[in-house]
LOFIVEX-732745 format. One record per residue (C-alpha): z, y, x; residue in three letters. Coordinates in steps of 0.5 Angstrom, whole numbers, padded with zeros to 4 digits, always signed. Each point is the difference from the previous one (the first is absolute). Last residue first. Layout:
ZYXala ...
***
This chain:
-0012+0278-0154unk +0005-0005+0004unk +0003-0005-0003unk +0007-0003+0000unk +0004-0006+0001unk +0007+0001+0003unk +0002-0007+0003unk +0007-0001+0002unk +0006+0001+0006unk +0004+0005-0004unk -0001+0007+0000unk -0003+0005+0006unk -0008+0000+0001unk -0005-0004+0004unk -0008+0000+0000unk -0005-0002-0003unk -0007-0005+0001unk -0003+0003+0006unk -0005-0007+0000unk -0003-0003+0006unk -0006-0003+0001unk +0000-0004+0005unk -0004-0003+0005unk +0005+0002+0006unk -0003+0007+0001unk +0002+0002-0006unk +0007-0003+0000unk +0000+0004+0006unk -0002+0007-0002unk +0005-0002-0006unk +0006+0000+0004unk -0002+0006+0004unk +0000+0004-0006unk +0006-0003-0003unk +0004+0002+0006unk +0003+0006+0000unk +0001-0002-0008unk +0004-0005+0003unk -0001-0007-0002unk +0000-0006-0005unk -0005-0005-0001unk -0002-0005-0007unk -0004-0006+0001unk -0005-0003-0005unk -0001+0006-0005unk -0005-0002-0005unk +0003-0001-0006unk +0005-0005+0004unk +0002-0003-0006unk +0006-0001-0006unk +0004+0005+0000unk -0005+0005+0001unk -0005-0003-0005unk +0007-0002-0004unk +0001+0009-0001unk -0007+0002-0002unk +0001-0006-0006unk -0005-0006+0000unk -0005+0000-0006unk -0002-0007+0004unk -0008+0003+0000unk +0001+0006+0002unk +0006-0001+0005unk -0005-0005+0003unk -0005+0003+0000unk +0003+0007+0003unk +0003-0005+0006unk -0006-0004+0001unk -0003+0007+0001unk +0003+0002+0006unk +0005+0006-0002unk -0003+0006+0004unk +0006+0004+0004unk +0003+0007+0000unk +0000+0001-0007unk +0006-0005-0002unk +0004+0005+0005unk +0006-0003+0002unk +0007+0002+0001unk +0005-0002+0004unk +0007-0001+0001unk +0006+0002+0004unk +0008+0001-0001unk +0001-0007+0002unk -0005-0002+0005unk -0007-0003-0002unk -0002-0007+0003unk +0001-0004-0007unk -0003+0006-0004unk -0007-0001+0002unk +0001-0006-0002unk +0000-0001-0007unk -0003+0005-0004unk -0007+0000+0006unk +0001-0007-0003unk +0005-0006-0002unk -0004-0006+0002unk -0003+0002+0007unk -0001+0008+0004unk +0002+0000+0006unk +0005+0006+0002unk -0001+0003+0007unk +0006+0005+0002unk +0001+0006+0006unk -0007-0002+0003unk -0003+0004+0005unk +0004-0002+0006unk -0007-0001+0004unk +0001-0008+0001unk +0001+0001-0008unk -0007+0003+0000unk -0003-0003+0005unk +0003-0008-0004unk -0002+0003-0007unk -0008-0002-0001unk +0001-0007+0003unk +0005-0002-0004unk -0003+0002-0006unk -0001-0006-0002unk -0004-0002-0007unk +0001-0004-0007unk -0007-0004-0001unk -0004+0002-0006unk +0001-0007-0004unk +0001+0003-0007unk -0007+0004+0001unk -0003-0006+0002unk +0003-0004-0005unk -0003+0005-0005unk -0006-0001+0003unk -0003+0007+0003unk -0003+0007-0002unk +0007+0003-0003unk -0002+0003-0006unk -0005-0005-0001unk +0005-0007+0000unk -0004-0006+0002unk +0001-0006-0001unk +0003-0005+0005unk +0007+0000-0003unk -0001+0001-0006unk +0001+0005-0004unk +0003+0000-0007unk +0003+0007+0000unk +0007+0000-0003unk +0000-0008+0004unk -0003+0000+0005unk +0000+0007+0003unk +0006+0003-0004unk +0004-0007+0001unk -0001-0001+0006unk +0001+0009+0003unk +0006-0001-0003unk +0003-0007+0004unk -0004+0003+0005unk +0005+0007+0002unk +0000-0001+0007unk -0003-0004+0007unk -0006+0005+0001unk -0001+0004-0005unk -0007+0004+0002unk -0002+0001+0006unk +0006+0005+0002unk -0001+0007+0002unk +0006+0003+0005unk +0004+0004-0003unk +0003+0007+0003unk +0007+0004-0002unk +0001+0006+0004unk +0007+0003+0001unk +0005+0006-0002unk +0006-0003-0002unk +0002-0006+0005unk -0002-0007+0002unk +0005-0001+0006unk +0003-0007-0003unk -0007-0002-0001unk +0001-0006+0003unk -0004-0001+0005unk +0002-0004+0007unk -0003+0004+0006unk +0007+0000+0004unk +0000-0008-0002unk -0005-0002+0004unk -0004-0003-0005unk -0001-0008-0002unk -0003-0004-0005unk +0002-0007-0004unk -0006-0002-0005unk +0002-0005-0006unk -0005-0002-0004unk -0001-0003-0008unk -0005-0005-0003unk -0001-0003-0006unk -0005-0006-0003unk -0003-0002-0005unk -0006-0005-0002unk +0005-0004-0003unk +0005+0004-0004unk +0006+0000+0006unk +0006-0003-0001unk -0002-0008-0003unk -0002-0001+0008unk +0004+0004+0005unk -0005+0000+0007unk +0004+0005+0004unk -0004+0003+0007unk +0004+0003+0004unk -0001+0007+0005unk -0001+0001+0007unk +0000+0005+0006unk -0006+0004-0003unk -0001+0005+0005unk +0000+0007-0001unk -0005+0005+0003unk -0002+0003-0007unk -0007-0003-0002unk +0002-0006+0003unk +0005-0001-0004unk -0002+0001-0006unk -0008-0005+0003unk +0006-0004-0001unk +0002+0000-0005unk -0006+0000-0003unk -0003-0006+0004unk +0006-0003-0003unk -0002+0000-0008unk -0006-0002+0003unk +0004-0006+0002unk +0005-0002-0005unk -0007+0000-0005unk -0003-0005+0003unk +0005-0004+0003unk +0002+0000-0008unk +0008-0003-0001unk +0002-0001-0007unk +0005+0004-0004unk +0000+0006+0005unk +0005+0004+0005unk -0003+0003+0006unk +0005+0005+0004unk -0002+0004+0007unk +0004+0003+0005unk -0003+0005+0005unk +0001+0004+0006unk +0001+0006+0004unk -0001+0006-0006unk +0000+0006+0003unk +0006+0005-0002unk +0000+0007-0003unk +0004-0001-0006unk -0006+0000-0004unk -0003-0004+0004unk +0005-0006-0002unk -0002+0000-0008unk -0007+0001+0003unk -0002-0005+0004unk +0004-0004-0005unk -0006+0002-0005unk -0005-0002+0005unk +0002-0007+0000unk +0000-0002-0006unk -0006+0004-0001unk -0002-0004+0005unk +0001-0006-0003unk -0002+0002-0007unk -0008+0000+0003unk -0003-0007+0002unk +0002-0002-0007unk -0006+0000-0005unk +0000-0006-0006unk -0001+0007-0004unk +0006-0001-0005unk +0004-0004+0005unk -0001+0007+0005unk +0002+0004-0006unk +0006-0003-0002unk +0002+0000+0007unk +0000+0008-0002unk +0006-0003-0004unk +0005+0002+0007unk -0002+0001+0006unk +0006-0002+0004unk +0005+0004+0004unk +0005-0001+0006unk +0002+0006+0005unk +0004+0001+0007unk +0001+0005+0005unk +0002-0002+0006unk +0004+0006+0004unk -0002+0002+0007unk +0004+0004+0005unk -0003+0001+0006unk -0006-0003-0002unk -0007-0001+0005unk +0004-0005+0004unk +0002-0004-0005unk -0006-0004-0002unk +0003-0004-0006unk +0000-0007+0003unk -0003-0004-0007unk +0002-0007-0003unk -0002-0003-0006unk +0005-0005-0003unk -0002-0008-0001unk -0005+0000+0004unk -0007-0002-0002unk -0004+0006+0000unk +0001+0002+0008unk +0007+0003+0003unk +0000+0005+0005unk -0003+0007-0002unk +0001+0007+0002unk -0007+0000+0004unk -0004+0000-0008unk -0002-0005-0004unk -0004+0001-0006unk -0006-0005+0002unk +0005-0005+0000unk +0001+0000-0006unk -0007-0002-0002unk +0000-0005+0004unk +0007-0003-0002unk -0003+0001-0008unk -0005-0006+0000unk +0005-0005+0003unk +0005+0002-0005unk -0004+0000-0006unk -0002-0007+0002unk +0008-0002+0001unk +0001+0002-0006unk -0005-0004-0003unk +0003-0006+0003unk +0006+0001-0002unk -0003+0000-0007unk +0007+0001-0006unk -0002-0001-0007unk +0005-0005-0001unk -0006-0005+0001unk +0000+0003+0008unk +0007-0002+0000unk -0001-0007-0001unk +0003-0004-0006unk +0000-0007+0000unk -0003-0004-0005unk 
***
């Protein structure tokens, strides 16, 4: 008998039923920067030159990691897309440029339209929600790679910034005020312990309430991961900023100390902000060292902003007037480009 490619496990016509469902959905997004439509070999965008003297791209690519577990787990996947996206928001945002436009990347064992199309709606409400377009992506059907029922996806966001206004932390000195941005809850990191404390130390079940938490364990695992584009655009507009750090795999431990200079660091009071409760169940259940909970997750700061002490009162006045709840989390001392915890009495 001969052998077709929908019998290796390939449908063509599923992916161009995805195809079909996704195009509106993208279009939704586009912005007047867009050329090309879905389809197109390559995407094509005219960057708006007139309102830059000299821009910089700047680019970015990330994933979501074991949170899709998540998602398989509660048959729920209208919301990783645009974690997916806001995450790659902020990887570029901290470097003061907005997000032009989107990639998206789809690979799975056996192609669902159903579950190709909300995991869509969510990039695309992503991108929306930001003013980015959603220029294009690729959708893989890769049978016998991927268990059935599974997928990954991962994103490439291409910004820009005038390059006089480039962030970079390079003018961080001794003297200025550390402030953090809540997070709503681990965004995109840290799942693969916060699994295996949930389901597996604990016994919880996707769909069953925990009483710390006053929702499902899927519910609280799939809180989505949030921009803070639009709560910092007056403030780097205004020249507030000397540093951002978004807070992702790694910690406040971790990333802070990529955009401290040489003969800098920071010290950051533990006092000065509440730790959700997911974090404190899941160091108290999993028996996990002080040390891993800031290695391994957020802790409750999504966002970290640097500016002058001349500056951090109006900073902070802003951030509130954006819908934030701003939080002054410590300041920067002379040492070697780290993290000091400490706490305050």
């Amino acid at each position: 008998m001969p052998i077709d490619y929908r019998a290796s496990g390939v449908d063509i016509d599923a992916g161009n039923e995805t195809v079909r469902r996704i195009k509106s959905l993208a279009k939704s997004t586009f912005t007047p920067g867009v050329l090309s439509d879905i389809g197109s070999f390559g995407g094509l965008f005219a960057l708006d030159r007139s309102r830059y003297q000299e821009p910089v791209l700047v680019a970015s690519t990330d994933g979501v990691g074991t949170k899709l577990k998540v998602a398989f787990m509660t048959g729920r996947h209208d919301t990783v897309g645009a974690d997916l996206v806001n995450h790659c928001v902020n990887d570029i945002l901290v470097q003061g440029a907005e997000p032009l436009f989107f990639l998206d990347y789809l690979a799975t064992g056996r192609l669902s339209p159903d579950v190709a199309e909300q995991v869509i709606a969510g990039v695309a409400r992503g991108c929306k929600q930001n003013g980015c377009a959603l220029l294009g992506g690729e959708t893989a059907e890769m049978p016998g790679f991927y268990a059935d029922g599974e997928y990954d996806i991962a994103g490439t966001i291409v910004g820009v910034v005038e390059r006089s206004k480039v962030i970079d932390g390079r003018s961080i000195v001794v003297g200025d005020v550390v402030i953090g941005l809540p997070s709503s809850g681990l965004h995109t990191n840290g799942y693969s312990l916060a699994r295996r404390v949930i389901f597996d130390v604990c016994g919880y079940r996707a769909d069953q309430t925990i009483p710390e938490l006053g929702t499902t364990a899927g519910a609280a695992l799939l809180a989505p991961h949030r921009s803070y584009l639009s709560a910092m655009k007056p403030l780097i507009a205004a020249d507030l900023v000397k540093g951002m750090a978004h807070i992702t795999g790694g910690g406040i431990t971790e990333n802070l100390p990529r955009i401290l200079p040489d003969g800098t660091a920071a010290v950051i009071d533990r006092a000065a902000w509440t730790i959700p409760p997911v974090f404190k169940l899941l160091q108290d259940r999993g028996g996990v060292a002080d040390d891993e909970m800031f290695r391994a997750f957020n802790m409750g700061i999504g966002l970290i902003v640097v500016c002058s002490a001349e500056h951090a009162g109006r900073t902070i006045d802003m951030l509130t007037s954006a819908g934030e709840q701003p939080v002054r989390l410590g300041a920067i001392v002379a040492g070697t480009p780290a993290v000091q915890y400490r706490r305050s009495v």
